[in-house]
N, C-alpha and C positions, 0 to 999 in steps of 0.2 A: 725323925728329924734328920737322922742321918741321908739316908735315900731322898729328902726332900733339899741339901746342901747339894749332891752328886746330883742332882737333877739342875740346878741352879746353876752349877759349877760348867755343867755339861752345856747347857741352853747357853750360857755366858761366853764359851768358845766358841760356839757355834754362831750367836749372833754376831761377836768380834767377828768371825769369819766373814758374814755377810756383810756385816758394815765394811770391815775390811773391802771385801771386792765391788760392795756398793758407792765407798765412797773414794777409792782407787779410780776406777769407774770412770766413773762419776765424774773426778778431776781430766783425766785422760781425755775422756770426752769432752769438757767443757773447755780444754787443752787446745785440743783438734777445732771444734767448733769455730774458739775466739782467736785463733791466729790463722783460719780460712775466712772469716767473716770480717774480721779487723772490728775497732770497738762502737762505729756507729751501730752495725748491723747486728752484732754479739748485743748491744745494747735493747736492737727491737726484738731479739730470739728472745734475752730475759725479762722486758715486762709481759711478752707474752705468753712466757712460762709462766711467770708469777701472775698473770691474770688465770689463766689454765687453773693454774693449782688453787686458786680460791676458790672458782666458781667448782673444784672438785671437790669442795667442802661440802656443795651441797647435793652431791653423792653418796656422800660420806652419812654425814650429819653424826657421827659417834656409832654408828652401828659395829663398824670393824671393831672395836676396844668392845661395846657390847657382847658379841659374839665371842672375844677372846674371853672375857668376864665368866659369862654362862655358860659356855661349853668346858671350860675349865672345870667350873663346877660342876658339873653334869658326869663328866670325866673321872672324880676321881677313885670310885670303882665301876667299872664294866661287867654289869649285869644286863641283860636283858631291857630291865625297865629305864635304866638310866642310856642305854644305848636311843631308846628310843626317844628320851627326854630331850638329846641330846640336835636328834635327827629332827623331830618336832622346831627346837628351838633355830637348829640350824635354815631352815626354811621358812618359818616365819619372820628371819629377818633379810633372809636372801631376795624375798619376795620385794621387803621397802628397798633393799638396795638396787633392785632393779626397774623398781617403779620411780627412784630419785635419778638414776643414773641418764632413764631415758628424759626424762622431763627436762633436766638441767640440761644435755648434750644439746639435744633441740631448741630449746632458750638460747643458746650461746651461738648456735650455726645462724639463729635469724637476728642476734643481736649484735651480728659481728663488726659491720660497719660504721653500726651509731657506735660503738665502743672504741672503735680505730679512730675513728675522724672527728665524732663529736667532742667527746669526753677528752682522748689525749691527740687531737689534732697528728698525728699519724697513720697515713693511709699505708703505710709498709707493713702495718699492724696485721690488715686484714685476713690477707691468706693464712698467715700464720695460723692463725687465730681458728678461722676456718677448720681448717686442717684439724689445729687442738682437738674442734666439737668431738670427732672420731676419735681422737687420744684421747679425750675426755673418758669417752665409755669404756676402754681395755682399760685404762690403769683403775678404774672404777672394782671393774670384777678382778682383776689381778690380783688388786688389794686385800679385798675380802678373802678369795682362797687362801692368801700367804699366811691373813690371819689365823685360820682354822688350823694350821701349823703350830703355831705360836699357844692356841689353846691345846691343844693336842702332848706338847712338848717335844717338838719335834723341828729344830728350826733346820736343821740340816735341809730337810729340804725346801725350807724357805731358801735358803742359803744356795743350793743347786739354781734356784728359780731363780735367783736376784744376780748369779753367773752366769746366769744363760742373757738372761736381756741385755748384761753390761756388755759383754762380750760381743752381740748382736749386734747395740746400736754404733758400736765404734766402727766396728766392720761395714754396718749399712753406711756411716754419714760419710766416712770414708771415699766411698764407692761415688754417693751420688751427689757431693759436695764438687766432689772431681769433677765431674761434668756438669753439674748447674750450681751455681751456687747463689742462691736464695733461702732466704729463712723459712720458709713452707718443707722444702727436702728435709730438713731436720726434724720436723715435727712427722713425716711420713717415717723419717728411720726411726722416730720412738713409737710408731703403733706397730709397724710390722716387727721391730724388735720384744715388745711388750707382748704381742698377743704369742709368741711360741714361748713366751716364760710364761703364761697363764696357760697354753694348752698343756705343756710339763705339770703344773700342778695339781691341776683337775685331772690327770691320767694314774698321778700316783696316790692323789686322793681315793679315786675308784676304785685302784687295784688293791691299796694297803689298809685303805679304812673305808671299805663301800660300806659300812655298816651306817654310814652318814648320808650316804646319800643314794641306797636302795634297803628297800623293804615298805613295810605298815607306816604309810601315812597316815599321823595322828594329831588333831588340833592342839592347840594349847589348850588350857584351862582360862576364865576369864580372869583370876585372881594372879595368874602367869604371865598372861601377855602384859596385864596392869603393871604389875613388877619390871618385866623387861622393859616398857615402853616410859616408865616413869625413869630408871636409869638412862636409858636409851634417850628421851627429852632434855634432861641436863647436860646430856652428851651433845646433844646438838645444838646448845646456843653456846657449850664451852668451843666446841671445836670452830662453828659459824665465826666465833672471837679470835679465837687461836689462829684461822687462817688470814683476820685484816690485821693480828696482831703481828704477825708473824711476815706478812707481804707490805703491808703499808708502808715500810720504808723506800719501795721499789716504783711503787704506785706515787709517793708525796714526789721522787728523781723524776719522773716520769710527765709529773703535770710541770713539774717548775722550771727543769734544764731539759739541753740536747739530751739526745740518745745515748751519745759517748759515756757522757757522767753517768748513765748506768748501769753501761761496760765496766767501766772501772770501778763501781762499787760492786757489779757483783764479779767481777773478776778474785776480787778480795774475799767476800763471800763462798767463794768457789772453795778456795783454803782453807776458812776458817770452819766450812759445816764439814769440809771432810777429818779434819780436825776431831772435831765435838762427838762428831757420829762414833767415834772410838772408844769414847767413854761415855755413851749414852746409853744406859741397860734398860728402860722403861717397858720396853717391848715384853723383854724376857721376864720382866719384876711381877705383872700384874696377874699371873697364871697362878706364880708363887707366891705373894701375897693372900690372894686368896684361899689356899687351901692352910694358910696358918694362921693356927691360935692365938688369941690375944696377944698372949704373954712371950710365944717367941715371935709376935711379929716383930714386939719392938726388939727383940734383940737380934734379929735378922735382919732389920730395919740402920738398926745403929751398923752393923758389920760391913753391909753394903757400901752403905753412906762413907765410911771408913776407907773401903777398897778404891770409889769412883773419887772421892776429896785426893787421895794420896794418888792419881794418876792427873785428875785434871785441872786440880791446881799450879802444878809446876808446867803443863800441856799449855795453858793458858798465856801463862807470861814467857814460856821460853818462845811462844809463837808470836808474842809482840813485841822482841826484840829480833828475830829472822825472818818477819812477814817480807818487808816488802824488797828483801834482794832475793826473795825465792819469786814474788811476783818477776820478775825481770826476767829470770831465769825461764820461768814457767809459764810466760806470756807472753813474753818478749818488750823491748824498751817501749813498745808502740804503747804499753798498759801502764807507763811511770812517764811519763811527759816531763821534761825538764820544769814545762813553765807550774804544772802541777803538782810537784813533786812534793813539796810543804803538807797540801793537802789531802793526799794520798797516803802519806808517812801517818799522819794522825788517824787518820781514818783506819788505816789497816791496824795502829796499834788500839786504838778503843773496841776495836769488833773482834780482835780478836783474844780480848777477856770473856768475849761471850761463851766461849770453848769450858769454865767451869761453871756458867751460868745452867749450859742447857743442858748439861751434865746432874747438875743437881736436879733442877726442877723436874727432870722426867724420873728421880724419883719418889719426889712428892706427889707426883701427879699421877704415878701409879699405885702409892698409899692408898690414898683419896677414894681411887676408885674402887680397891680389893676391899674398900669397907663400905662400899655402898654409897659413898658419898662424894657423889661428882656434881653435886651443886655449887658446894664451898668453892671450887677452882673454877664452875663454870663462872659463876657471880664475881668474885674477883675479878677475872678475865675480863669479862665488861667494863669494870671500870679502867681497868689497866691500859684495855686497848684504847678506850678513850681519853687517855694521861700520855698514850703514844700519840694517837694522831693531834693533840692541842702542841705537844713537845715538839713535832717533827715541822707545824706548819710555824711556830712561831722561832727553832734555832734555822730552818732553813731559810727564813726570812731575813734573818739576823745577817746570816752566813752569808747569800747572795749580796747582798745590803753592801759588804765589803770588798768581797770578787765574786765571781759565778761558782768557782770553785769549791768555795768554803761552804756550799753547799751541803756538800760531800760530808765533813765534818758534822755541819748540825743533826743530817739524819743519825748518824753514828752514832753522835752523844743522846739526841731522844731515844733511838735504841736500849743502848746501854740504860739509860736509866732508868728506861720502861723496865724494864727485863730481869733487873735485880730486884726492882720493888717487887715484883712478881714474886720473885724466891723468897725475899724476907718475911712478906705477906703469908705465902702458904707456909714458910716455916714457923712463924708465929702462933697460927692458925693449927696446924701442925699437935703443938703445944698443947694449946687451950683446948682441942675439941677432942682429942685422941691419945693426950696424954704422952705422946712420942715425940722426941727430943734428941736430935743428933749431939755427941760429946764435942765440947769444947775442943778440945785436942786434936781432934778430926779434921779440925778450919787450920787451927794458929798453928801448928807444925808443920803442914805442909806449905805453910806462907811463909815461915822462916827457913824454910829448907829451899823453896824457890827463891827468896830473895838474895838469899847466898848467891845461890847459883845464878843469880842476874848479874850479881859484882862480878861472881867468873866473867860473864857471856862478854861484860863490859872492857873486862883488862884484856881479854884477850884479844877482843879487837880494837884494842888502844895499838898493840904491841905486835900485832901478827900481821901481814899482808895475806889480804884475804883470795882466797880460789875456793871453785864448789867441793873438792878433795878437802881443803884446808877447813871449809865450814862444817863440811861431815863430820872431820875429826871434832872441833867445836864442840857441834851437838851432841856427840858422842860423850865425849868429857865432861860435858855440864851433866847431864843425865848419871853419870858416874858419878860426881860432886854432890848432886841431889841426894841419891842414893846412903853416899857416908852421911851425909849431916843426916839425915833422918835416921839412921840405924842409930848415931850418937848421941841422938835427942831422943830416940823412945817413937819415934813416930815409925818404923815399922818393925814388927814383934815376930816372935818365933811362930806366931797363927800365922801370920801371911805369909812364912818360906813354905808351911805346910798344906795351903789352899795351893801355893803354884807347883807343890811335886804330885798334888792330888789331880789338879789341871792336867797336868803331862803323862801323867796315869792312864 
């Protein structure tokens, strides 16, 4: 138990690390991109991002979290037979992902136009778009190698890989934003930045663990591939979900306002997933989940749940009262319009509760699937997604109805409400099918240790005049504030001084 906590502990700084410079990144880039592009054009880069990214769902289709699931297990001693189990399993699924990978790229390169001009009557779509088919296929296989990291427990060098590309694409759009500036160059700086963070993986894959992918090529068993493909199935109508559930908001901006309004939602967006990504462990959970026992699953289950509640609950609301002057700051005034400004304020503060939403769910959702059962969240998801798109077409209706603005708003609140039913759902569920059950204590402490700290964030700037020096300090202080009340209420214990000197260790 112990080596499997230092393994968890180990994999937890290590994906911090990655998310850290993934979602660093990430913002940096999205920084550069939307204050060279201004927000009509930033607007046609993000629905064509966010079309990208769905249609890579069906590259995807669940295989990546599959192969993190199996080779996990396959992994957890290194014998001879399980090496080859391992290598077997590794390539039986490498195989769909390359047979989805190309199918889907090519769909997309010949359906690039009718998607530009038919569907959302924007012909600036196209190149982009174009261009994507090619990103399509890297971040496809990219993905997959990062996974076998993650099964392996070794995210470090997922984490090298996810520094190489950040680093890469800022430096490329950089370079070629300078001299053209159209939203197609950007999508060229994510494939040639993406494919030397995939040729990095695959070299130390070979060199460190060729045992995956050289030697005795051996078939599955048919009772084998049945088992993977039957997880693997679930996986793909939860994820096919996850991705409309997940981009619909971008896509409902997209059919109904300008381009702008999608600059500035996902300018917001930008903040709040680099945000989330900090407290989001799911990646790391599903390896370690499955190599434990009923009995300390839940109680490794509860401890988790404990760690990520006491980070991103207070992450959550101190971010929806500093949202939108760090937009200003971070984007510049061109992203907070005077005439906008109402609806923007709302908007940034409902999304950016999502920051303890996505936090939690990724670890029900890596529960679910360390016990085999990624039906329950795929089916859910179905529904949910379609309680998002009814929500989104009927508050943005609403919304426009009054200004064009308030648009912005309705998708927000469909969001949000989509997204916690989500949680409550699987937490329920949770319950009832698995018998695990996060502690009370876990929610209500860190809600009252943050709302303290909201009355700080409030008097202070009742009372202070504000500078980016002066808000540092702020956040600084709140996070201190947070800190006493919860030591004074019980909500952080002498275990959690001793998980962060074993961290440092």
């Amino acid at each position: 138990m112990r080596k499997i906590k230092e393994s968890l502990i180990k994999n937890s700084f290590y994906n911090f690390l990655l998310t850290f410079v993934g979602r660093f990144g990430g913002l940096i880039f999205t920084i550069v991109v939307a204050r060279l592009l201004f927000p009509e054009l930033f607007g046609i880069y993000s629905l064509a991002l966010a079309i990208i990214l769905t249609i890579a769902t069906f590259t995807d289709l669940g295989i990546n979290a599959t192969l993190s699931r199996y080779l996990a297990e396959s992994l957890k001693e290194l014998t001879p037979k399980t090496k080859q189990e391992a290598r077997a399993r590794l390539y039986f699924l490498l195989n769909f992902k390359i047979f989805f990978t190309a199918i889907t790229a090519i769909a997309l390169f010949l359906l690039t136009d009718f998607i530009a001009i038919n569907i959302f009557k924007k012909p600036l779509l196209a190149l982009p778009l174009r261009i994507g088919s090619v990103y399509l296929f890297v971040i496809s296989l990219q993905g997959f190698f990062s996974s076998i990291f993650y099964a392996l427990q070794k995210v470090k060098f997922a984490a090298i890989g996810e520094s190489i590309f950040q680093f890469l694409r800022i430096f490329f759009v950089l370079i070629f934003l300078s001299i053209y500036k159209n939203v197609g160059v950007v999508f060229v700086s994510l494939t040639i930045a993406l494919f030397f963070s995939f040729i990095f993986l695959y070299s130390v894959l070979y060199k460190k663990y060729g045992f995956l992918l050289k030697g005795k090529k051996v078939k599955l068993e048919k009772e084998e591939k049945k088992r993977l493909l039957s997880f693997f199935g679930w996986l793909t109508i939860s994820s096919i979900s996850l991705a409309f559930f997940v981009h619909i908001d971008v896509f409902m901006l997209g059919l109904f306002l300008p381009s702008e309004f999608i600059g500035y939602y996902n300018a917001i967006f930008g903040i709040v997933g680099a945000v989330a990504a900090f407290v989001a462990f799911g990646s790391v959970l599903l390896p370690i989940f499955t190599q434990l026992e009923a009995g300390k699953l839940e109680k490794g289950f509860k401890k988790v749940f404990h760690y990520v509640a006491l980070i991103a609950i207070p992450a959550a609301i101190g971010l929806a009262f500093v949202i939108t002057p760090a937009i200003k700051i971070i984007y510049g005034q061109a992203y907070v319009p005077e005439q906008y400004k109402l609806a923007i304020v709302v908007t940034s503060f409902l999304l950016s509760l999502l920051v303890a939403e996505s936090a939690l769910t990724a670890i029900y959702s890596a529960l679910f699937q360390a016990k085999e059962m990624p039906k329950i969240p795929a089916v859910l998801l179905i529904f949910i997604t379609i309680l998002n798109i009814i929500l989104n077409y009927i508050f943005i209706k609403i919304g426009i109805l009054i200004k064009p603005e308030y648009g912005l708003i309705g998708v927000a609140s469909a969001t949000l409400i989509s997204r916690y039913s989500n949680l409550l759902s699987l937490a329920i569920l949770a319950r009832k099918k698995l018998n695990i059950k996060a502690e009370s204590g876990s929610l209500i402490k860190p809600i009252i240790g943050s709302l303290i700290m909201l009355i700080f964030l409030f008097i202070f700037d009742y009372f202070v005049t504000m500078s980016i020096a002066i808000g540092l300090l702020m956040v600084i202080a709140a996070i201190f504030i947070y800190f006493l009340v919860m030591l004074a209420i019980g909500g952080v214990k002498r275990e959690d001084v001793k998980i962060i000197k074993l961290l440092k260790s």
